[in-house]
C-alpha positions in Angstrom: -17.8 -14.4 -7.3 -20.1 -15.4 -4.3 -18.8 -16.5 -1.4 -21.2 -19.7 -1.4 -19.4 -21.0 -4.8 -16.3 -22.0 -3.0 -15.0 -24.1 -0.3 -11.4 -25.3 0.6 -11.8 -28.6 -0.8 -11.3 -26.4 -4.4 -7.9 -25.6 -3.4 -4.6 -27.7 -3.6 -3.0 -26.1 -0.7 1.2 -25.4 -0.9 3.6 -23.8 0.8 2.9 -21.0 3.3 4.1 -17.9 2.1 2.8 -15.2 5.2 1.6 -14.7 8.7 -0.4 -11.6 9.8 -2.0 -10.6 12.8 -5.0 -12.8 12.0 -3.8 -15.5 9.9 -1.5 -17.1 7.8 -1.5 -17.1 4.1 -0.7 -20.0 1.6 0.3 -21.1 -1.9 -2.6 -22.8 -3.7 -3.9 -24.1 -6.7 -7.3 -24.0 -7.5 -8.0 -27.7 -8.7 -10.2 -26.9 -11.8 -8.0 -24.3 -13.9 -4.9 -25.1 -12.1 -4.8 -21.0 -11.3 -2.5 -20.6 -8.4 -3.6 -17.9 -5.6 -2.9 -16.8 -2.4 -5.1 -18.1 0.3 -5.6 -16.2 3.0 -6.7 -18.1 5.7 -8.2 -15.4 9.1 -9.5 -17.1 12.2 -12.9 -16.2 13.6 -11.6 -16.4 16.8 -9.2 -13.2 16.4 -11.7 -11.4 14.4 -14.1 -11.6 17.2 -11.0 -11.0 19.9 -10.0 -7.5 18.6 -13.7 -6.9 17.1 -12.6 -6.6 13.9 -15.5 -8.3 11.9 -16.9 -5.0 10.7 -13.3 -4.2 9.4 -12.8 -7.2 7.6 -16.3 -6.8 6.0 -15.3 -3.4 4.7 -11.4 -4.3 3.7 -12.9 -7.4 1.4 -15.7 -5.0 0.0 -13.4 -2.5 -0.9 -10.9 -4.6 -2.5 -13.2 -7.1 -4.7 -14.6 -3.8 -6.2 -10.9 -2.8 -7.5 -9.2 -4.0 -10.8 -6.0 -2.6 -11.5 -2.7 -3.8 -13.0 -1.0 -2.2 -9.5 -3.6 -3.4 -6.9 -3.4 -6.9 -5.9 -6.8 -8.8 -6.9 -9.6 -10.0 -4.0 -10.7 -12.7 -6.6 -13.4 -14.3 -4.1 -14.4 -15.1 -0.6 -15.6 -18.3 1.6 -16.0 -19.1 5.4 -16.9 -22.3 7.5 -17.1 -22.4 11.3 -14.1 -21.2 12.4 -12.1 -19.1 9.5 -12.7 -16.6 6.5 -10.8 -17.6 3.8 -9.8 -15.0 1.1 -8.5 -15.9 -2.5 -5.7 -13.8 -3.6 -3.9 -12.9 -6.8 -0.7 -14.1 -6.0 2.5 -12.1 -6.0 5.6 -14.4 -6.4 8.1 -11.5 -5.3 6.8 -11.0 -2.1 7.3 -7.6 -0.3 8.8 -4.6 -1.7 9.9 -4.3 2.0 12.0 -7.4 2.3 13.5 -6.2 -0.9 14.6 -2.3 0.7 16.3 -3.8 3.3 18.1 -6.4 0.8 19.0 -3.6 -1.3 19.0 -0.5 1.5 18.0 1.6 -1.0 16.5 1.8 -4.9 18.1 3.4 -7.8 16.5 6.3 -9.4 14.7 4.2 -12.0 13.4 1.8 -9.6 12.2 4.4 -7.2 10.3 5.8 -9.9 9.0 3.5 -12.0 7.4 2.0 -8.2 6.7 5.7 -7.3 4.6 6.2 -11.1 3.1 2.7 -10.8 1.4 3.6 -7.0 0.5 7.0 -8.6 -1.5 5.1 -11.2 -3.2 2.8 -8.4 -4.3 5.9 -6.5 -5.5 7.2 -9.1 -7.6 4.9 -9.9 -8.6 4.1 -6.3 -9.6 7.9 -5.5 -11.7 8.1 -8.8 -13.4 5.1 -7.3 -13.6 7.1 -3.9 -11.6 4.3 -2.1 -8.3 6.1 0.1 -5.9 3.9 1.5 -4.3 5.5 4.3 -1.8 3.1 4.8 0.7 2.8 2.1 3.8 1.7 3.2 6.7 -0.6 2.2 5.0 -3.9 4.1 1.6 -3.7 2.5 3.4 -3.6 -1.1 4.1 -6.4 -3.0 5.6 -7.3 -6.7 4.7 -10.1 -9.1 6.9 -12.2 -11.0 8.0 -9.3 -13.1 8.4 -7.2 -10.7 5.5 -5.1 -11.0 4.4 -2.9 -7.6 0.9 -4.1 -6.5 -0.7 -2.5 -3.3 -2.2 -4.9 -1.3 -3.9 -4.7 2.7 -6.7 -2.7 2.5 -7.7 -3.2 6.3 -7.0 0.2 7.0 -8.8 1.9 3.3 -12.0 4.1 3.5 -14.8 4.4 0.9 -14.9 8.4 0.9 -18.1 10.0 0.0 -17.6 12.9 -2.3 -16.5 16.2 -0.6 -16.5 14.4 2.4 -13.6 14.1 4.6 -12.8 11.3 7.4 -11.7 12.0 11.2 -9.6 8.2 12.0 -6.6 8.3 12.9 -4.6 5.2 11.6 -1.9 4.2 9.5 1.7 3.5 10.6 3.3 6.4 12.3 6.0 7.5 9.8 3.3 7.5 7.0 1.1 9.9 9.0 0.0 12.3 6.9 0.3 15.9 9.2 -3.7 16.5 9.6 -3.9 13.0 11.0 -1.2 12.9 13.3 -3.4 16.6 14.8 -6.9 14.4 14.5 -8.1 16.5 11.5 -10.6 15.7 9.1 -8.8 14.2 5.9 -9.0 13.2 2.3 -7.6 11.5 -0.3 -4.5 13.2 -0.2 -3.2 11.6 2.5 -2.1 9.4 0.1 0.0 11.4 -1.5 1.9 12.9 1.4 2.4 8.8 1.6 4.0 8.8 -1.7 6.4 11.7 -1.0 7.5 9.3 2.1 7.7 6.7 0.2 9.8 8.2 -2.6 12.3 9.5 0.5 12.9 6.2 1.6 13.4 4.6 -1.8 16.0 6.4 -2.2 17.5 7.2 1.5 16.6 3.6 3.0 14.9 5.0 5.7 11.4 7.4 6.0 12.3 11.2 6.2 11.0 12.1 9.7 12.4 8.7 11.7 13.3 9.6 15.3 14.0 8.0 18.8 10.2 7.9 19.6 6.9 8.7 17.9 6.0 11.6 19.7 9.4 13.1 18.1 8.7 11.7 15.0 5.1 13.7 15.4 6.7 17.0 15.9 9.1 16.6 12.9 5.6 15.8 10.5 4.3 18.6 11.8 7.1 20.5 11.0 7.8 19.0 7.5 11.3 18.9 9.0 13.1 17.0 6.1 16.3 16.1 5.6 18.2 15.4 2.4 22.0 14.1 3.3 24.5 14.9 1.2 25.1 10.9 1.0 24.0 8.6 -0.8 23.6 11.4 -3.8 20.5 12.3 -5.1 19.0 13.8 -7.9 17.6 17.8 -7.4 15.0 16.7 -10.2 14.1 13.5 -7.2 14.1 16.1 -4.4 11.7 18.6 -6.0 9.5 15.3 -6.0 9.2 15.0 -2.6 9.7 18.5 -1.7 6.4 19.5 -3.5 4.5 16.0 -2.2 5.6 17.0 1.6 3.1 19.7 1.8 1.4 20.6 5.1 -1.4 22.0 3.3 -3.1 19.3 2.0 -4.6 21.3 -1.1 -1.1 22.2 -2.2 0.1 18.8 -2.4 1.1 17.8 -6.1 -1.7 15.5 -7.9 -1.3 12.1 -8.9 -1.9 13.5 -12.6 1.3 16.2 -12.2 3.5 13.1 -10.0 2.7 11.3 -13.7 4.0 14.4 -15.3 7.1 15.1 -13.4 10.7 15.8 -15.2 12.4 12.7 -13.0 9.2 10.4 -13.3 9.1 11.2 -17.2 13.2 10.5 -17.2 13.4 7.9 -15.0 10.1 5.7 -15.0 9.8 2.3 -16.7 6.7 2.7 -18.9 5.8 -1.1 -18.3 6.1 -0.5 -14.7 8.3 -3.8 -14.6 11.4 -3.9 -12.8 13.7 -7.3 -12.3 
C-alpha cells in the first residue's frame, strides 16, 4: 500500500485505545470495507524534537515487510503537515502486560503456548534478517482470541548476514549480557529475551530485577538466576530458561529446539490461542 492512497477522511475514527511517547492510537473503521484498525496517529513535532525521523522511517519499513500470524500487521502509511499516521491490525486484547499484572503470573500452558508462539515470530523475523531487541511484556499484544502478536518495532534492526550490530537499547531487564558490555550482537539477543520472558510468565517478575540498574547489570552479567521455591514450577519449565540464559550467545538454545522442547511439546496450545 502507498502512502499517497490514503488520507484520514478514509477512516471513521472511535475510541482511543493507547498513548505512546509520540502519539496516541485509536479505534477506526476504514469507511469502504468497514475493516476496523488501529490508527496510529505520531506528531511531527516530537519526531523532529527527539530526532527520531530516521527511526520511524526504519520501524515502518521493517514492519510493512512482515506477515505473520504473531506479528501485529503495518497495513499502510499516510502523513499531512503535522502527523504520520500508521494503520494498524488491531488487537482487541490489548497488552499481554496489563494482563501479567491482572493475573501476576501465567499458568504453564499459557506461558508456553505465548513462549512457542514468539518462537515462531522470531523465527520468521531472523530468516527475514529483521532482530527485535526489544521484546518485552509492553510491546506484546493479543487479538480477540487471544493470540500473542509482537508489535513496536522502533527499536528492531535489519541485520545483514554474518553481520552483528554494536547499539545498545532495549529495556534494561531484557538486556541481553553482550549488550549491557557494548558488544557486537546478533539475533540471539532475542532469545536470551525469551528465556526472560518465560521467567516472568511464570514468576511475575523478570529474573535479574534489583534496586537499581547498575545492580540489575551485574546480576545479567552474572546469569545470577533465581528460581524460588514458591509459586512451584515445573523442572521441565526451568531447563527452558536455564538453557535460553546463556552468556555465550552461540550456546543459547534455537528457536527450532525452544519449538522442540519436552514442556513446549506438553504444554503449548497448537493454535496458539489462549482465552
Amino acid at each position: 500500500m502507498a502512502a499517497e492512497e490514503w488520507q484520514l477522511d478514509d477512516f471513521e475514527i472511535g475510541k482511543f485505545i493507547g498513548e505512546g511517547k509520540f502519539g496516541k492510537v485509536y479505534l477506526a473503521r476504514e469507511k469502504q470495507s468497514g475493516y476496523v484498525v488501529a490508527l496510529k496517529v505520531i506528531f511531527k513535532k516530537k519526531l523532529e524534537k527527539y530526532q527520531f525521523f530516521g527511526h520511524l522511517r526504519r520501524e515502518i519499513e521493517i514492519q510493512h515487510s512482515l506477515d505473520h500470524p504473531n506479528v501485529l500487521r503495518l497495513f499502510a502509511w499516510f502523513h499531512d503537515e503535522s502527523r504520520v499516521f500508521l494503520v494498524l491490525e488491531y488487537a482487541a486484547q490489548g497488552e499481554l502486560y496489563k494482563l501479567l499484572k491482572n493475573l501476576l503470573r501465567f499458568s504453564e500452558k499459557r506461558a508456553a503456548t505465548y513462549v512457542a508462539s514468539l518462537a515462531k515470530a522470531l523465527a520468521y523475523c531472523h530468516k527475514k534478517h529483521v532482530i527485535h531487541r526489544d521484546i518485552k511484556p509492553e510491546n506484546l499484544l493479543l487479538d480477540f482470541e487471544g493470540r500473542l502478536k509482537i508489535a513496536d518495532f522502533g527499536w528492531a534492526a535489519q541485520l545483514q548476514a554474518h553481520v552483528k550490530r554494536q547499539t545498545m537499547c532495549g529495556t534494561i531487564d531484557y538486556l541481553a549480557p553482550e549488550m549491557v558490555q557494548n558488544k557486537a550482537h546478533d539475533q540471539t539477543v532475542d532469545n536470551w529475551t525469551l528465556g526472560i520472558l518465560c521467567y516472568e510468565f511464570l514468576y511475575g517478575v523478570p529474573p535479574f530485577e534489583a534496586e537499581d540498574k547498575y545492580d540489575t547489570f551485574k546480576r545479567i552479567l552474572k546469569v545470577d538466576v533465581v528460581f524460588p521455591s514458591s509459586p512451584f514450577v515445573s523442572p521441565e519449565a526451568k531447563d527452558l530458561i536455564s538453557k535460553l540464559l546463556v552468556k555465550d550467545s552461540s550456546k543459547r538454545l534455537s528457536l527450532q529446539k525452544i519449538l522442540e522442547h519436552p514442556w513446549i511439546v506438553q504444554n503449548a496450545d497448537p493454535s496458539g490461542c489462549c482465552f
